[in-house]
Structures are given as C-alpha cells and as structure tokens.
N, C-alpha and C positions, 0 to 999 in steps of 0.2 A: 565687603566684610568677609574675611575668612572663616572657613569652618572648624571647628572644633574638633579633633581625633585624638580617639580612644588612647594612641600610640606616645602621642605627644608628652614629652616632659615637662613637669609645669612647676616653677619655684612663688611661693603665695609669701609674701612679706605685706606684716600690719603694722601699720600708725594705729598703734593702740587708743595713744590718747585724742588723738582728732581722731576715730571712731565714737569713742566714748564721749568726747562732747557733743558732736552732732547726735547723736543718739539723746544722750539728755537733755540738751539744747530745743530740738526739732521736738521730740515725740516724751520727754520726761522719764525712758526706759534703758536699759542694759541692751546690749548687744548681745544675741545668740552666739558664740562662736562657731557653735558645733553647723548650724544651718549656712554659717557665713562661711566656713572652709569646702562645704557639699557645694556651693554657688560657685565658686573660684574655681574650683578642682574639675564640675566640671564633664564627670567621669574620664578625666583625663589620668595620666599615670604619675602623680605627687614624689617628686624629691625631696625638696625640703618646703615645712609651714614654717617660717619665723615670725613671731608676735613681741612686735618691742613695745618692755612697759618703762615706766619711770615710778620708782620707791616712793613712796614721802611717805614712809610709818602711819598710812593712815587705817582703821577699822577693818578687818574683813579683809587687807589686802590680799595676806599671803592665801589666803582662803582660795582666793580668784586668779590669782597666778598657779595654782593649783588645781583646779579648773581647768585653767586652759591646757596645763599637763594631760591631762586626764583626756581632752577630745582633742591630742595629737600635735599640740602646736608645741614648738620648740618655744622658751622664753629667754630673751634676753630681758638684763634689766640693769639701771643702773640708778643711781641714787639723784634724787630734786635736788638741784643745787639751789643754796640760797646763799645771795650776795650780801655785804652790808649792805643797810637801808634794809635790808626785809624783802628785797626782788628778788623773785622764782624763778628757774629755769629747768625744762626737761625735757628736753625733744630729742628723738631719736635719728634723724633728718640723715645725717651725716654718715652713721653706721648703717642705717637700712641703703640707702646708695652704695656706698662702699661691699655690703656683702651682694648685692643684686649684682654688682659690676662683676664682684669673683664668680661667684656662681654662673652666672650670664651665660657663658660659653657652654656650662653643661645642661641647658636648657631649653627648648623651643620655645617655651611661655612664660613668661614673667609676670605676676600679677601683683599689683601694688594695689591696697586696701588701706584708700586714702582718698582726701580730697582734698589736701595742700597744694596749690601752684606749686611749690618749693622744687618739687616733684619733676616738674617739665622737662630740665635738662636731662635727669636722669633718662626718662622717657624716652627721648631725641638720641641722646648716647645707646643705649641697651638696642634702639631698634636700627642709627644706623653705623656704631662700630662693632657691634654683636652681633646683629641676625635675628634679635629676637623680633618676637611678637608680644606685645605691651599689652595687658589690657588692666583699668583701675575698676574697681568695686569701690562703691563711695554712695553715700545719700546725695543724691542732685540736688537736692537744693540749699548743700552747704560745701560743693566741689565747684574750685577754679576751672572756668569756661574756659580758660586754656591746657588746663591737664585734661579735660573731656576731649577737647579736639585733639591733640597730641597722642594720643592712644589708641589704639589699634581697635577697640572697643572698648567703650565704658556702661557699666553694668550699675545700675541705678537703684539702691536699694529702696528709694521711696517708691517706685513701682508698687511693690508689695511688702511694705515696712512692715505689718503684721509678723511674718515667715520669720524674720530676722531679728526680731525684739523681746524681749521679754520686759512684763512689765511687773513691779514692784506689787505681789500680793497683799503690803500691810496698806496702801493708799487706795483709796477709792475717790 
C-alpha cells in the first residue's frame, strides 16, 4: 500500500445518495460530511470535493445541500426523475465518472466516496490510462467486494462509524 503525502493532489467525489442510505440503512444516522472530506483529504493538498445530490423537493433539502456549501464541497445536483407508472431514478453514476476521467490527469489521487460496484471500471480506467492512485471511502458492510479490491486502498467507515455519523437528536 502506498503512503500518503502532504504534496499530493487529491480530487474527493461523493455518491451522495449511496452514502446516505448506507448510513441510514446500517446505523439509522446522517452522514458527517465535514469528518468525511478530513478522512479522504487526508492532509493531502485538495483540488476539488464534488458531492452529487439528486432533488426530489423533499423537507430540509436545500437546507443540507447548503450544508455541504458551507464544509467546502462543491454541489452538483439534478432533478429525481419519475417515469410513468410512478418509477424513480437518480444516480449520479455517469457524471461522477465522466468528471473524475477530466480531472484525472490533474491529479495524483482520486477518491471515490462510494460503495457501488458500478464504480470498478472507473477504478481500473483512472488507475491504468491516468496514473492515478484510487482509493474508495465507503461503509464495508454495504461496498461491493469488487470495488474494495480494485482500489488502491479502501477506507472503511464502519471501522469507527461513530467519527463519521451524526445521529438524529429528536429519536432515542
């Protein structure tokens, strides 16, 4: 495993929404963001955070995309689609690949904060027609065993899922 320097340029792109459900899924809680971009980063030398969300007008949204303003992350965002029949779609999959692939070249590190398989090829491109070094940030016990091995190093939030969670003060 390679070491980590101070020197290194490091681009951190989130899968917002598989953050968020593993998060409430696994543990019932939010995600820290502000502790989650300290983890990735690194003390490395940050170019760009991108955190992609998906709209659906729900409560509190823009509150929380405001939020993530606020502790430094760039937001993309784009709207839920809903098909007829009532079926949802919002993943970010496509765009977060496609800006890692531009970026790529001006970067030594690339950190994907996800735990999609979908992920892999990108992984496998970045590390070998870029040069970079991969590494995913992701709850282990809801990231594809294939994007864990495919990465350069994978960093396991359930380690210490405390650090990285914030839990909901009105529930007990």
């Amino acid at each position: 495993m390679q070491q980590a320097y101070e020197n290194q340029r490091v681009g951190i792109f989130v899968d917002v929404q598989n953050l968020y459900y593993s998060a409430k899924h696994l543990y019932k809680a939010k995600v820290n963001y502000f502790e989650l971009m300290k983890r990735s980063l690194n003390s490395r030398k940050l170019i760009r955070a991108i955190a992609y969300v998906v709209k659906a007008d729900e409560l509190g949204e823009e509150k929380f995309f405001e939020a993530l303003r606020s502790a430094n992350w760039e937001v993309k965002s784009k709207d839920l689609q809903i098909f007829p029949g009532g079926q949802k779609k919002g993943d970010w999959d496509v765009g977060l690949a496609v800006d890692a692939i531009e970026l790529g070249p001006k970067l030594d590190v690339v950190v994907i904060v996800s735990g999609d398989g979908d992920y892999v090829p990108l992984v496998d491109h970045l590390k070998r027609a870029v040069g970079c070094r991969v590494e995913v940030v992701a709850f282990g016990k809801s990231t594809s065993a294939k994007l864990k091995e495919a990465a350069d190093l994978f960093a396991d939030l359930d380690e210490t899922p405390e650090k990285f969670l914030i839990r909901d003060r009105k529930k007990k």
